[in-house]
C-alpha positions in Angstrom: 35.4 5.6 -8.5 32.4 5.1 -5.9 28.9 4.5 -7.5 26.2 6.8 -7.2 23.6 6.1 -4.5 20.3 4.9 -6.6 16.5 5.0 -5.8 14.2 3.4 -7.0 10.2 4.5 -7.7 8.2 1.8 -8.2 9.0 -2.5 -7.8 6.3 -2.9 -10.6 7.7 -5.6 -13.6 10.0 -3.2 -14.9 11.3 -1.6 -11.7 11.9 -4.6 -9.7 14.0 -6.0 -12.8 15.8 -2.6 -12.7 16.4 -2.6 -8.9 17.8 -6.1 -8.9 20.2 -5.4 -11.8 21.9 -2.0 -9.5 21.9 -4.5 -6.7 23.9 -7.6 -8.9 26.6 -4.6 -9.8 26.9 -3.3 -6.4 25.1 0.3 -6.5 24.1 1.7 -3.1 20.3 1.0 -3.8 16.7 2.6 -2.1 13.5 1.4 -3.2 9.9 2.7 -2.5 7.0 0.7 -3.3 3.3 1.5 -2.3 2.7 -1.8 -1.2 6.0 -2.5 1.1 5.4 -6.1 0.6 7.1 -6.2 -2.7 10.3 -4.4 -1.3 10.9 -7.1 1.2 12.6 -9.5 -1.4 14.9 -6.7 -2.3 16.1 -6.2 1.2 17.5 -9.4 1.2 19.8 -8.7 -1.3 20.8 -5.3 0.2 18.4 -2.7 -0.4 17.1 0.0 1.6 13.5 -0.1 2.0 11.8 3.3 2.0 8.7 4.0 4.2 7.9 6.8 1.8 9.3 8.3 -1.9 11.0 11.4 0.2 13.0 8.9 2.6 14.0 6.6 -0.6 15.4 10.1 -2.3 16.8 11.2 0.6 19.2 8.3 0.2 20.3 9.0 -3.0 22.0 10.6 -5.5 19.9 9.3 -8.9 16.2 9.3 -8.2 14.1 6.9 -10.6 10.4 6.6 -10.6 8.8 3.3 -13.0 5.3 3.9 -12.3 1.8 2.9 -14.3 0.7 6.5 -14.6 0.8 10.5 -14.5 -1.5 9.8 -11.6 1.0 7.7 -9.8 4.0 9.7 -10.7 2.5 12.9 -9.1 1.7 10.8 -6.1 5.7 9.4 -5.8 7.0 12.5 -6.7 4.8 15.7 -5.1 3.9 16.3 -1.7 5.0 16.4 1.6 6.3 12.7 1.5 6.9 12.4 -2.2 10.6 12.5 -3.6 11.0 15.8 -4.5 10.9 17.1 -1.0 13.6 14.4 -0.2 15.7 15.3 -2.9 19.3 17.1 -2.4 20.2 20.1 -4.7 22.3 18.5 -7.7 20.6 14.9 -7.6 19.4 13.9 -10.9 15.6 12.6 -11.2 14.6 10.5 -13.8 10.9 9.8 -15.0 11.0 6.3 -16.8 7.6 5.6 -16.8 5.4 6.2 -19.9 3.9 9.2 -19.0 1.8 12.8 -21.0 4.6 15.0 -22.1 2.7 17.9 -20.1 3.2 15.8 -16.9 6.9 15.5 -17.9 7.8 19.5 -18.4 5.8 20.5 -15.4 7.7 17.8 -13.5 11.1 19.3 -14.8 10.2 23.1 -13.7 9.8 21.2 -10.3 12.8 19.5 -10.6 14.5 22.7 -11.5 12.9 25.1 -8.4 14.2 22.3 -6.2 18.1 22.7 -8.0 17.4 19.2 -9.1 18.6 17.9 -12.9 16.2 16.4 -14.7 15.9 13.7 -17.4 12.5 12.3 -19.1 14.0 8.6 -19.7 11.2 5.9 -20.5 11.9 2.3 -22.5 11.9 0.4 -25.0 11.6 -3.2 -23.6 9.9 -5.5 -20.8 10.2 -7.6 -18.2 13.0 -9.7 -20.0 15.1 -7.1 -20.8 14.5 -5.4 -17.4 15.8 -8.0 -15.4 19.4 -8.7 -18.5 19.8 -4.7 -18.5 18.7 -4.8 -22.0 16.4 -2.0 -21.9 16.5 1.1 -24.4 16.4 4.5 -23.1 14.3 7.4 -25.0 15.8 10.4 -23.1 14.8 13.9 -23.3 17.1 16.6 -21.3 20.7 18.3 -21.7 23.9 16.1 -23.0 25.4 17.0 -19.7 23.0 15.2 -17.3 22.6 12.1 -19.6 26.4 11.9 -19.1 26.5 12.4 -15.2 23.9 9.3 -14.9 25.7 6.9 -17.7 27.0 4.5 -14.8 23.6 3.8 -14.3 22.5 3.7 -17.6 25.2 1.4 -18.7 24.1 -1.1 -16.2 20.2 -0.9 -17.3 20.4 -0.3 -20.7 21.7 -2.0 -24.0 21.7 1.7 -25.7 20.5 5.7 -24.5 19.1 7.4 -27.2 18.9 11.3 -26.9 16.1 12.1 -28.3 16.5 16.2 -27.7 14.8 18.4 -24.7 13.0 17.2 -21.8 9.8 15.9 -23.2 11.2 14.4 -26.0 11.7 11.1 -24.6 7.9 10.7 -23.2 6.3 11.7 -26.6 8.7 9.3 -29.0 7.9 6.4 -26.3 3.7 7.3 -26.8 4.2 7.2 -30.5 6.3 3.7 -29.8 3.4 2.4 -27.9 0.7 3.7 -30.1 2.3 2.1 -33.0 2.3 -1.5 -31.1 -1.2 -0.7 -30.2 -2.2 -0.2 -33.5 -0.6 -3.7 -34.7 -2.1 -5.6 -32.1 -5.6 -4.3 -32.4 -4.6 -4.5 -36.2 -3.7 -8.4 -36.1 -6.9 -9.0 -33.9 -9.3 -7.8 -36.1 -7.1 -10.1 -39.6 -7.9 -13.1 -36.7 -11.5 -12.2 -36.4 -12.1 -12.1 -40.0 -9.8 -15.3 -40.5 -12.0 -17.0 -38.0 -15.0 -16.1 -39.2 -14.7 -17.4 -42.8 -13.7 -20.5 -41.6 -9.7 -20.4 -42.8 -7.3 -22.6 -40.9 -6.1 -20.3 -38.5 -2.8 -22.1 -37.5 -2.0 -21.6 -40.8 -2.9 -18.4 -41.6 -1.4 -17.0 -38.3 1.6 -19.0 -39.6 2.0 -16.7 -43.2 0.8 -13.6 -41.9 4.0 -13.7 -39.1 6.3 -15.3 -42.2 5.5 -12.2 -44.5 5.1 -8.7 -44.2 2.8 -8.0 -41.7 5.3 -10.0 -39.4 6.4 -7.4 -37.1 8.1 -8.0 -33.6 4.4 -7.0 -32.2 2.6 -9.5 -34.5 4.8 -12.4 -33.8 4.5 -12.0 -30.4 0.4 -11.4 -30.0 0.5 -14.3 -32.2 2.5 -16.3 -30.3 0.7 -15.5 -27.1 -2.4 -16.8 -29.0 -0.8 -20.1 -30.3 -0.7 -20.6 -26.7 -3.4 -19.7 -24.9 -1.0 -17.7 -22.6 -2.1 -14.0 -21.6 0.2 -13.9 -18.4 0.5 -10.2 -18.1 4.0 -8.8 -19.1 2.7 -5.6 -20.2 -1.3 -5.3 -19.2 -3.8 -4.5 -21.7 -5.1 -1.7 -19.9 -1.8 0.2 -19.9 -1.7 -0.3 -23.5 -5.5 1.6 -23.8 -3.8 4.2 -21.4 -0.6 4.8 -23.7 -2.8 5.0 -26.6 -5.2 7.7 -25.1 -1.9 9.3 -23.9 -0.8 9.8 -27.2 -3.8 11.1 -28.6 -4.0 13.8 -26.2 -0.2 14.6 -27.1 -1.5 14.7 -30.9 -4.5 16.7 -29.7 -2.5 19.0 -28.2 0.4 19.5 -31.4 -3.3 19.9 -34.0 -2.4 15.9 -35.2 -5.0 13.9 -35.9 -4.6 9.7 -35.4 -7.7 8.2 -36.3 -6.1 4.6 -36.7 -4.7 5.2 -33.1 -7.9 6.7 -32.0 -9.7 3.2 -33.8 -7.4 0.8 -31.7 -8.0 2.5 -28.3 -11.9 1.5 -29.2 -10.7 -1.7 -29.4 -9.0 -1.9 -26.3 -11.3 0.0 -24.2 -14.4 -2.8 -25.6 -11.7 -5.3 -24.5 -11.4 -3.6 -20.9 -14.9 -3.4 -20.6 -15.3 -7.4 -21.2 -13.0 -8.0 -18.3 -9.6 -8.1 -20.4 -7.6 -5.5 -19.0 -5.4 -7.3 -16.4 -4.5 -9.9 -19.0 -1.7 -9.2 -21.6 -2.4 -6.8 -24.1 -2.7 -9.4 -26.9 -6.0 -10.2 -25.1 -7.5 -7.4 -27.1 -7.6 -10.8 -29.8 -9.8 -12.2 -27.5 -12.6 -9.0 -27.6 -14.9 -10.1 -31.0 -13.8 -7.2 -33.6 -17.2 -4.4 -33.9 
């Protein structure tokens, strides 16, 4: 059987990885990036490169946007140039990006005036994982249209996990995020008070990633510390924007997270010292308040 014609929204970390994986298995591939300059590597290898989101869609029969935002997404998706006016009746859209559920369902009643199928689908996962198609997808929408898109999933993905209806995907990735936010903020705050009495941090750093508190999060802030190395694989800002996200998303549902709503603190003090194009375990660099 023919594959599906594929764009792609967005040639940030995670999207470029996704785009080069459709490419290595030989999917018909568009890609739209706001600055064209990061498209031009892609081309190369046989991509189309879009002038604008509606020209990438109009190319294709799966439309997937990996953007930073609900700010960015509206941009790639609405308006005279976005994707949705270049998308064909049947295509399938799918929102990847970590993004407010109320972004997500007024997306899909777009989607749906257009004919378009729908599917909220963000990941578990970063760069690595991006670029071995080991990524996890969260995936709120119908059985049906998960199944019509599995040739692309199969090639991205390690697993799809329906999560239920559309929206379901975006809020189980915020309270994903929130939870890693939380741990980081949590370890940096145990380092601040381990440095601050003096204790042999090596050490210490060494027990608390042996023993309980040794999350995947933890061990890898802590290994990002051992090392001096805040490279940005997934920015500290974005990390303060997830966690905000998902307090509005608790707001909104009469939640309170006050431990969430503690470790955005953290990371917006950390943004305001300059920290926020720097990996999110940065937010160990920010002295604890």
């Amino acid at each position: 059987m023919s594959k599906p014609s594929v764009a792609i929204l967005g040639l940030g970390i995670m999207g470029s990885g996704m785009a080069r994986r459709l490419l290595s298995a030989n999917f018909p591939l568009a890609v739209y990036n706001r600055n064209r300059e990061k498209s031009l590597p892609l081309a190369a290898d046989g991509a189309f490169v879009a002038d604008t989101p509606r020209e990438a869609a109009s190319r294709a029969q799966i439309i997937l946007s990996m953007v930073a935002d609900d700010t960015a997404s509206r941009s790639v998706w609405l308006g005279e140039t976005g994707a949705l006016a270049g998308a064909s009746p049947g295509s399938i859209l799918i929102e990847s990006s970590t993004l407010t559920v109320g972004w997500i369902q007024e997306l899909a009643a777009k989607a749906a005036e257009r004919g378009c199928r729908f599917l909220d689908a963000p990941v578990t996962g970063s760069k690595p994982q991006a670029a071995s198609g080991e990524l996890l997808f969260l995936v709120g929408g119908t059985a049906d249209v998960i199944d019509a898109t599995r040739p692309v999933f199969s090639v991205l993905s390690r697993d799809v996990i329906h999560m239920g209806p559309v929206g379901s995907g975006a809020l189980m990735k915020l309270v994903n995020n929130f939870m890693c936010g939380v741990q980081a903020a949590s370890f940096a705050e145990g380092l601040s008070l381990i440095d601050a009495a003096g204790l042999d941090r090596a050490k210490a750093i060494a027990i608390l990633t042996g023993g309980a508190p040794g999350s995947g999060i933890v061990k890898r802030v802590a290994e990002r510390v051992a090392a001096e190395d805040f490279t940005p694989v997934f920015a500290l800002r974005w990390m303060a924007k997830d966690l905000g996200y998902a307090l509005d998303g608790a707001s909104g549902r009469g939640v309170s997270l006050p431990i969430a709503s503690a470790a955005l603190a953290m990371f917006r003090r950390a943004i305001a010292e300059g920290l926020g194009d720097e990996d999110f375990s940065a937010v160990t660099k920010s002295p604890a308040g």
